[in-house]
C-alpha positions as MATLAB code, in Angstrom:
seq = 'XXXXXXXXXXXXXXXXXXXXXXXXXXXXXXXXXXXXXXXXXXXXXXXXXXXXXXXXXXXXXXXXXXXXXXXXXXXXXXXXXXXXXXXXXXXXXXXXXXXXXXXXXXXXXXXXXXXXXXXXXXXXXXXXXXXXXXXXXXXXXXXXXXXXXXXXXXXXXXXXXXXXXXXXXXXXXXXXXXXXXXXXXXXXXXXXXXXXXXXXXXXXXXXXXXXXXXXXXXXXXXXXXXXXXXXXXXXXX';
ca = [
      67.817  118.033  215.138;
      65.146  116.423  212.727;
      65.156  119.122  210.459;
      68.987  119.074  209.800;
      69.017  115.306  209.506;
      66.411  115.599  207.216;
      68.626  118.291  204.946;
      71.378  116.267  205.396;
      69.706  113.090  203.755;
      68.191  115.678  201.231;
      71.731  116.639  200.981;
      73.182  113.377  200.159;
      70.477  112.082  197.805;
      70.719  115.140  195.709;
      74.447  114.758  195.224;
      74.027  110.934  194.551;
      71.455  111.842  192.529;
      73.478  114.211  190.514;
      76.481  112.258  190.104;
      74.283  109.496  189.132;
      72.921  111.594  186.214;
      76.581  112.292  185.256;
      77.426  109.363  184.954;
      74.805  108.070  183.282;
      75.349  110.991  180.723;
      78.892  110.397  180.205;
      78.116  106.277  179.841;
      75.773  107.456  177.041;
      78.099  109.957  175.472;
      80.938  107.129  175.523;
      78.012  104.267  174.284;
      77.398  107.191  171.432;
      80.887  108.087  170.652;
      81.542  103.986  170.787;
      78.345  103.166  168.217;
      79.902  106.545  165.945;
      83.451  104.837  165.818;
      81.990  101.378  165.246;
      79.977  102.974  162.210;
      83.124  104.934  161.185;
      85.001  101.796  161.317;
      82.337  100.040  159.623;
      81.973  102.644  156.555;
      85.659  102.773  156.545;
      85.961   98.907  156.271;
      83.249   98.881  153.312;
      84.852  101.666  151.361;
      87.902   99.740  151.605;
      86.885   96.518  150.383;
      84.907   98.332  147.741;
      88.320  100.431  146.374;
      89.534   96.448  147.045;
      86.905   95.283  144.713;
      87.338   98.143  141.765;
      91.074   97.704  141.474;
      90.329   94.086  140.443;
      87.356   95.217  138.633;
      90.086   97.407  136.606;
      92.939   95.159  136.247;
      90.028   92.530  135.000;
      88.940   95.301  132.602;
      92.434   95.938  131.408;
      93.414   92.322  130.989;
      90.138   92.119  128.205;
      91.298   95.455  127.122;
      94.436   93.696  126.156;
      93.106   90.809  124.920;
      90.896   93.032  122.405;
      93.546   94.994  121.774;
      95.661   92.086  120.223;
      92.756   90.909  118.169;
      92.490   94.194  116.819;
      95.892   93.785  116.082;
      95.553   90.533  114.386;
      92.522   91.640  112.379;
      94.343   94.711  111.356;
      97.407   92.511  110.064;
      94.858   90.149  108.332;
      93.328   93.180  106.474;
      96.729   94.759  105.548;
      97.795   91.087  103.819;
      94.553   90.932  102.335;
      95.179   94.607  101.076;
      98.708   93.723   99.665;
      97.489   90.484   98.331;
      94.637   92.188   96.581;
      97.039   95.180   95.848;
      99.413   92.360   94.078;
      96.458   90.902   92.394;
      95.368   93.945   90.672;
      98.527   94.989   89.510;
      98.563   91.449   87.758;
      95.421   92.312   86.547;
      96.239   95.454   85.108;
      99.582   94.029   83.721;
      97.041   90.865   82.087;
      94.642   93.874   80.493;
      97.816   95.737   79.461;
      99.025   92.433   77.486;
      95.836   91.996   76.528;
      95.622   95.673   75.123;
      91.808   95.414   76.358;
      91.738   98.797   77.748;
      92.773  102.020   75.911;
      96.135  103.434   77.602;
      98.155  106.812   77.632;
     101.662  107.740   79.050;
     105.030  108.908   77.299;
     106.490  107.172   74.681;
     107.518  107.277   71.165;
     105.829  107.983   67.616;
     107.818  106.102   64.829;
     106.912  106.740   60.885;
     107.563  104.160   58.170;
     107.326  105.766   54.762;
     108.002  104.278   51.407;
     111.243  105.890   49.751;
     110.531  109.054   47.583;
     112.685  108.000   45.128;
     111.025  104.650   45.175;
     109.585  104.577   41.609;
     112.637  105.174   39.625;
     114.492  102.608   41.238;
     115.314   99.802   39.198;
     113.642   97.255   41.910;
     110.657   99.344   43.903;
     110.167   96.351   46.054;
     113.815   97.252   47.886;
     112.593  101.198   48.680;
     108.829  100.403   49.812;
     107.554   99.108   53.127;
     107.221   95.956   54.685;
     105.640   93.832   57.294;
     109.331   92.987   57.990;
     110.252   96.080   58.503;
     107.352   97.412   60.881;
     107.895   94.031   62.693;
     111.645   94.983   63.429;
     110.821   98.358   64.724;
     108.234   96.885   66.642;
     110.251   94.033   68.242;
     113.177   96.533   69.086;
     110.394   98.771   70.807;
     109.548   95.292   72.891;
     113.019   94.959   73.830;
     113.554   97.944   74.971;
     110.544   97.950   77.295;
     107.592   99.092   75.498;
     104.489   98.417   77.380;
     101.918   99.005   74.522;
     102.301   99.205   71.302;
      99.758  100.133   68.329;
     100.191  100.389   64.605;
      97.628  102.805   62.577;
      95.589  102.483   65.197;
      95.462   98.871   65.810;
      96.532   98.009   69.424;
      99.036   95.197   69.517;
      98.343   92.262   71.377;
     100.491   88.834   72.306;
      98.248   87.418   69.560;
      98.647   90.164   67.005;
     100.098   89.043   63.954;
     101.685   91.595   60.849;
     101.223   90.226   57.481;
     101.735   91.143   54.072;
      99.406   91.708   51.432;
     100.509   93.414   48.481;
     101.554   96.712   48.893;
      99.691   96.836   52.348;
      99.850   95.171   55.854;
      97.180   93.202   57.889;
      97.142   93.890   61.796;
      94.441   92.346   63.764;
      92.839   91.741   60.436;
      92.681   95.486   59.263;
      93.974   96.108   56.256;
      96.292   99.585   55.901;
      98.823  100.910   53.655;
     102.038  103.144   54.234;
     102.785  105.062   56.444;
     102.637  103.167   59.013;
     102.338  104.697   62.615;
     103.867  102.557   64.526;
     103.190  104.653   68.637;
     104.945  102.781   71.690;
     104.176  103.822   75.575;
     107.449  103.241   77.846;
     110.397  105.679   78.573;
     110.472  107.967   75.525;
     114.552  108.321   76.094;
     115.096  104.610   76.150;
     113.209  103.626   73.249;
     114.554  106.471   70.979;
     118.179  105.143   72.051;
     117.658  101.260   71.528;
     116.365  102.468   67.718;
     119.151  104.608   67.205;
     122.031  102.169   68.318;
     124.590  101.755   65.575;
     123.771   98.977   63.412;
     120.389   99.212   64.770;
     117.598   99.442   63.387;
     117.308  103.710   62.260;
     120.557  102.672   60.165;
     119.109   99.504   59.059;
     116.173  100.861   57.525;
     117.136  104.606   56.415;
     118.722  103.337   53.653;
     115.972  102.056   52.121;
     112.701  103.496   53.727;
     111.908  106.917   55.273;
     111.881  106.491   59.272;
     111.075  109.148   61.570;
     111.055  108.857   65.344;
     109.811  111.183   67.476;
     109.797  111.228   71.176;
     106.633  112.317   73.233;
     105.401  113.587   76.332;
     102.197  111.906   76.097;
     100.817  109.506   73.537;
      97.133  107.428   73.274;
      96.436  103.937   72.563;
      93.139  102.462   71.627;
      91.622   99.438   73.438;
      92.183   96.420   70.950;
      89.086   95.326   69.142;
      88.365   91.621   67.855;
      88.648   88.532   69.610;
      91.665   88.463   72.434;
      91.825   84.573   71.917;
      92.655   84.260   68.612;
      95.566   82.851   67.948;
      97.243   83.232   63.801;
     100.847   83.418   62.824;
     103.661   84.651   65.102;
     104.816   88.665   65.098;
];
């Protein structure tokens, strides 16, 4: 009778025993599974509020982006008016040096030839069949009218202050003497220029009666840079 007491107390304690164990194991694996959540949780909590944190980090980023990119856009608008402006400015410049005739200068145009008569020394009054500054000045102030941009005579670059006067049988331009012919070259549109010469009671028929003119048109012709002193001022062409 002992003995089976005994086994069944041995009995009972192991079974207690046991199911104490078990459910100590499952309270851990719960506590475990708990703590793994609460980390989970945790982690999934931080890597929220961090995606949280680089959206505004990005839309803070884009805002200066867009900021910049306007002042970029202002500076680049600054630079292109400063680029017309100086554009505009050197085109006036080039226009002053043109009028100025202080830089040599090529382009299409028109060669026009002043000779005296031929039959100039049996003629009862030479003075009628010979060149004169009157008549290179009206070939030259037709050219002007019709556009010319530079104009040179035997070489000598014309200028606002170039004058054409008289001396004997001879001209002065720019203060260099020459005589006939006179080479009177003119840059602008070679068509134009030959037609504003040749208008009827212009200034071919004008002169032909009296002088030999010849006009040719050209492709290209070459001007020389004037020479002297830009700022003198003597009589009026």
């Amino acid at each position: 009778m002992k003995l089976g007491k005994f086994h069944l107390y041995l009995t009972v304690v192991t079974i207690s025993t046991g199911f104490l164990i078990s459910v100590s194991v499952e309270s851990t694996k719960i506590r475990t599974l708990a703590r793994q959540g609460d980390q989970q949780l945790q982690q999934e909590t931080q890597l929220t509020e961090r995606i949280v944190a680089e959206k505004e980090q990005n839309r803070k980023l884009e805002v200066q982006l867009l900021g910049l990119q306007r002042q970029v856009g202002k500076k680049e608008e600054e630079m292109a008016k400063q680029q017309s402006d100086a554009a505009a400015v050197l085109g006036q410049l080039e226009a002053a040096r043109m009028l100025a005739g202080v830089m040599p200068v090529e382009g299409p145009g028109v060669v026009v030839t002043l000779q005296d008569n031929q039959n100039a020394s049996s003629a009862s009054d030479i003075s009628n069949f010979i060149v004169h500054e009157q008549d290179v000045r009206l070939v030259v102030n037709e050219l002007r009218a019709a556009g010319a941009e530079a104009l040179s005579i035997n070489g000598q670059r014309l200028t606002g202050n170039s004058a054409i006067r008289c001396v004997g049988p001879t001209i002065i331009v720019n203060g260099v003497k020459s005589a006939a012919p006179f080479v009177i070259t003119a840059i602008g549109d070679p068509t134009t220029l030959d037609h504003a010469l040749k208008l009827p009671g212009g200034v071919l028929q004008t002169l032909e009666e009296f002088v030999q003119i010849d006009i040719a048109k050209k492709d290209l012709v070459q001007l020389p840079a004037f020479v002297g002193d830009v700022k003198l001022k003597v009589s009026s062409s």
